[in-house]
C-alpha positions in Angstrom: 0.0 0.0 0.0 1.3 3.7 -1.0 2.4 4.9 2.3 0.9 9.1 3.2 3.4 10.8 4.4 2.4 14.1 6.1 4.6 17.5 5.3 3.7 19.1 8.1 5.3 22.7 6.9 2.3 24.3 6.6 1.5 23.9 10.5 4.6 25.6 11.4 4.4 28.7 8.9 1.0 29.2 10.4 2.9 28.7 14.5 5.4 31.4 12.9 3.0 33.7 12.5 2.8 34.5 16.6 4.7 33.6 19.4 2.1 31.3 21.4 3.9 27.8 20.2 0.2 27.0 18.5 -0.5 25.3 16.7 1.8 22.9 17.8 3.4 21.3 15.1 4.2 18.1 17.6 0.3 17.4 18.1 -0.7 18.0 14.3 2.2 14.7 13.5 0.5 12.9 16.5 -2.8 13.7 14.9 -1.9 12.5 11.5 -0.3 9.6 12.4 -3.4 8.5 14.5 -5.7 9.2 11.4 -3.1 6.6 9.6 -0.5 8.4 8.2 3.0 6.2 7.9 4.6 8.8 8.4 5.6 12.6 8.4 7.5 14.7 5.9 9.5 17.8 6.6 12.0 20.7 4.5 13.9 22.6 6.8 14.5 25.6 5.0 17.9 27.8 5.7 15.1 30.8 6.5 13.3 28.9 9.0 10.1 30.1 7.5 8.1 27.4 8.1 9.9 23.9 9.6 12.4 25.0 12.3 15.4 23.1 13.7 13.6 22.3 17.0 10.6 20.5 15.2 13.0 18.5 13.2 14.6 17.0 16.2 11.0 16.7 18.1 9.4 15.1 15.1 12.2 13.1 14.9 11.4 12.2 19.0 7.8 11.8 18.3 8.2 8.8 15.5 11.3 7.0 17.4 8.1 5.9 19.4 5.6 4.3 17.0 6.7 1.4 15.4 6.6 1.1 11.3 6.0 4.7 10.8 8.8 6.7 8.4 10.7 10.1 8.8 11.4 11.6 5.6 13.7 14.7 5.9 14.0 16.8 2.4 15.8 19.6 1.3 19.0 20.7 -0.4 21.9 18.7 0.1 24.5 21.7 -0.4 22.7 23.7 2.2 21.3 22.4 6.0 20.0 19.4 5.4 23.4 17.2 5.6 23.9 18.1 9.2 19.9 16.9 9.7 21.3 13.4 8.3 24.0 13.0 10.2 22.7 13.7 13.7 19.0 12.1 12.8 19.5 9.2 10.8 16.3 9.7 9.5 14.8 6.8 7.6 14.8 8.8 3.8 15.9 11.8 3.3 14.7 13.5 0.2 17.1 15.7 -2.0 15.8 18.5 -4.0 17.3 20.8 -5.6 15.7 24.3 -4.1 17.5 27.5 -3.9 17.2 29.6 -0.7 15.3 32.0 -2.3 12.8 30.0 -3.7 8.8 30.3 -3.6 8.5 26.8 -3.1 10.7 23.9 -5.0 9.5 24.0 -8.5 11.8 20.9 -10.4 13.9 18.4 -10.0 17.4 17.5 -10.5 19.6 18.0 -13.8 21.9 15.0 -12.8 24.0 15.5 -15.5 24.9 18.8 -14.2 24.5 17.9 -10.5 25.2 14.2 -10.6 28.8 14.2 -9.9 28.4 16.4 -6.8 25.6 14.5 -5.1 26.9 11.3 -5.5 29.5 11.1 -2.5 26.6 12.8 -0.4 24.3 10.2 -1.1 26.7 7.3 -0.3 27.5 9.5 3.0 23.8 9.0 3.7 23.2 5.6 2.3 26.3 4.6 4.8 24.1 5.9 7.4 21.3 4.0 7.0 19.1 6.4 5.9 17.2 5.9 2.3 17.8 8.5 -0.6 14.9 10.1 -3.2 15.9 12.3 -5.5 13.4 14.5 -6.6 12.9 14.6 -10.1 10.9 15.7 -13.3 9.0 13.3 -14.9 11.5 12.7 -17.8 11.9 8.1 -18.4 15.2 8.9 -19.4 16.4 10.1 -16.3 15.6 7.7 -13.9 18.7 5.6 -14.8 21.0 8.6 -14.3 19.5 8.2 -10.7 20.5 4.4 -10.4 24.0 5.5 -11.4 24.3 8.3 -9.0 22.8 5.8 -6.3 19.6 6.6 -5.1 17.2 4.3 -3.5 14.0 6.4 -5.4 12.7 9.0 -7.0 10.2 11.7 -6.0 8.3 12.5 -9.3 7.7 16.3 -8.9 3.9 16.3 -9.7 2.8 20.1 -10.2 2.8 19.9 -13.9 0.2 16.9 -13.3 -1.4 18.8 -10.8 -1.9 21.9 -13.5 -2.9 19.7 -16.0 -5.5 18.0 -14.2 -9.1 18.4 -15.6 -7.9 19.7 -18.5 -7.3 18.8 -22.4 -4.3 17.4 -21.6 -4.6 15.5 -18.6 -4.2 12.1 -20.0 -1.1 13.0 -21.6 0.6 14.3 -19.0 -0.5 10.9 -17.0 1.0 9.1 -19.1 4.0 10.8 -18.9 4.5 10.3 -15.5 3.2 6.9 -15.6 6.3 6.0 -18.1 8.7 7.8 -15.7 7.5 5.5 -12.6 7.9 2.6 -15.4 11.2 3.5 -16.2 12.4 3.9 -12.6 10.8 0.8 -11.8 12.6 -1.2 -14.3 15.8 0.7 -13.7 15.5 -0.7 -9.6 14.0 2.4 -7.8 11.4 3.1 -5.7 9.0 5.7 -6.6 7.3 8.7 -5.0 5.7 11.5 -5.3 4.8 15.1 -4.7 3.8 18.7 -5.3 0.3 19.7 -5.4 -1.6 16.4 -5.4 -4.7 16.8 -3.3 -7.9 14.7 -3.1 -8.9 15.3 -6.5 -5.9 14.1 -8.4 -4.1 11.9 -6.3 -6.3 8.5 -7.3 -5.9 8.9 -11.0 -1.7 9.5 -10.2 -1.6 6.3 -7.9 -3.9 3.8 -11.1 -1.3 5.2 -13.2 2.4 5.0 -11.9 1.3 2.5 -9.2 3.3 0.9 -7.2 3.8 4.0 -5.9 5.8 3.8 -2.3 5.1 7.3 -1.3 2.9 10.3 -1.5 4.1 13.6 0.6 1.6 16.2 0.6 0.9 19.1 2.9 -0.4 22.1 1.7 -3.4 20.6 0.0 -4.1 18.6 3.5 -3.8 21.0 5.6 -5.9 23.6 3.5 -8.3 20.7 3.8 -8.0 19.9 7.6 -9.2 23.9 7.6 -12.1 22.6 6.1 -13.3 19.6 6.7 -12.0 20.2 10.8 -13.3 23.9 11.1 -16.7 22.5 12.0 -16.0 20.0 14.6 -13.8 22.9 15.9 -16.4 25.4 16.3 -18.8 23.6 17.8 -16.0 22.1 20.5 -15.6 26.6 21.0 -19.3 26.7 21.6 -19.6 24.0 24.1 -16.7 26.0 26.2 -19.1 28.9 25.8 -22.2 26.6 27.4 -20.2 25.6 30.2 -18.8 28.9 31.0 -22.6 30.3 30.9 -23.7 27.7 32.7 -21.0 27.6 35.5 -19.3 24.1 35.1 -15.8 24.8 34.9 
């Protein structure tokens, strides 16, 4: 079964925003993970804008405890998230190739540009017992220029899907990710994915490149939990306000 992994940025970009500690990005992990998540993404950004070195160590903490459930630490490997590796030993870390400045990470890996430089950093964290995605465009030729480089997967970058989904050309952008996860399959890798998948689109994605190891999503989910939580919320507000009116506190 694809595995969910929660990125849990979101959570701490909206904790950023004050200085209360809430929400607390500790309890929305715990949350997920006792929903059925298998386990929790994060991308520790040199900015700290969102994820900040304190929650990668606690999340860290938090799944040490459950059994069977996955860390997946991403970011750029020429920036922070080396250190992350070393100290954590987290059980994949996901390399992407983001600059500092960046919106958000918008493509994947130009290995033969890049390759040579990330392949004694991905033995480094291969030695530690610690499994390596790259994250890549959905191009079938690539994905052996990842076996040779030594990954363990591949994180198909998905926005381009995402874009295209609904539209005229929907099914041929499918297909060309499902050739990709084809390709990487055959070539020995696992595959995942990410970037703007939500609970429209992720179902057609999975038919298409399954097996699919791993999905990462956040932003989508946690626009969602807004949503489809906001409700129960509320009314949990307005019970505090009964029992305050009606004395039992």
């Amino acid at each position: 079964m694809t595995r969910l992994s929660v990125n849990l940025n979101k959570v701490a970009l909206v904790r950023n925003s004050r200085t209360l500690g809430i929400p607390s990005v500790v309890r929305a992990g715990e949350i997920a993970l006792d929903a059925g998540a298998r386990g929790l993404t994060v991308h520790p950004r040199p900015d700290e804008r969102h994820i900040r070195p304190h929650d990668v160590y606690d999340l860290a903490a938090l799944v040490r405890g459950r059994a069977s459930i996955e860390y997946n630490i991403e970011g750029n490997p020429f920036e922070n998230l080396l250190d992350y590796a070393r100290k954590l030993k987290p059980h994949q870390c996901t390399l992407v190739p983001d600059d500092p400045a960046q919106f958000t990470s918008d493509h994947g890996w130009d290995l033969k540009r890049d390759g040579a430089r990330l392949k004694p950093i991905i033995a480094e964290m291969k030695a530690l017992g610690t499994r390596v995605s790259l994250f890549m465009d959905a191009e079938p030729s690539a994905m052996v220029l990842a076996v040779e480089v030594g990954a363990d997967c591949v994180e198909l970058y998905t926005e381009p899907y995402a874009a295209a989904y609904g539209k005229a050309s929907q099914n041929e952008v499918l297909a060309q990710y499902a050739a990709s996860a084809r390709a990487a399959q055959q070539a020995g890798l696992l595959v995942n994915a990410g970037h703007d998948l939500n609970r429209d689109n992720l179902a057609a994605l999975i038919a298409a490149a399954k097996p699919v190891a791993e999905v990462s999503i956040g932003h989508a989910l946690i626009a969602d939990a807004i949503e489809l939580g906001l409700a129960a919320t509320v009314r949990e507000y307005l019970a505090a306000i009964a029992r305050g009116e009606q004395g039992d506190v």
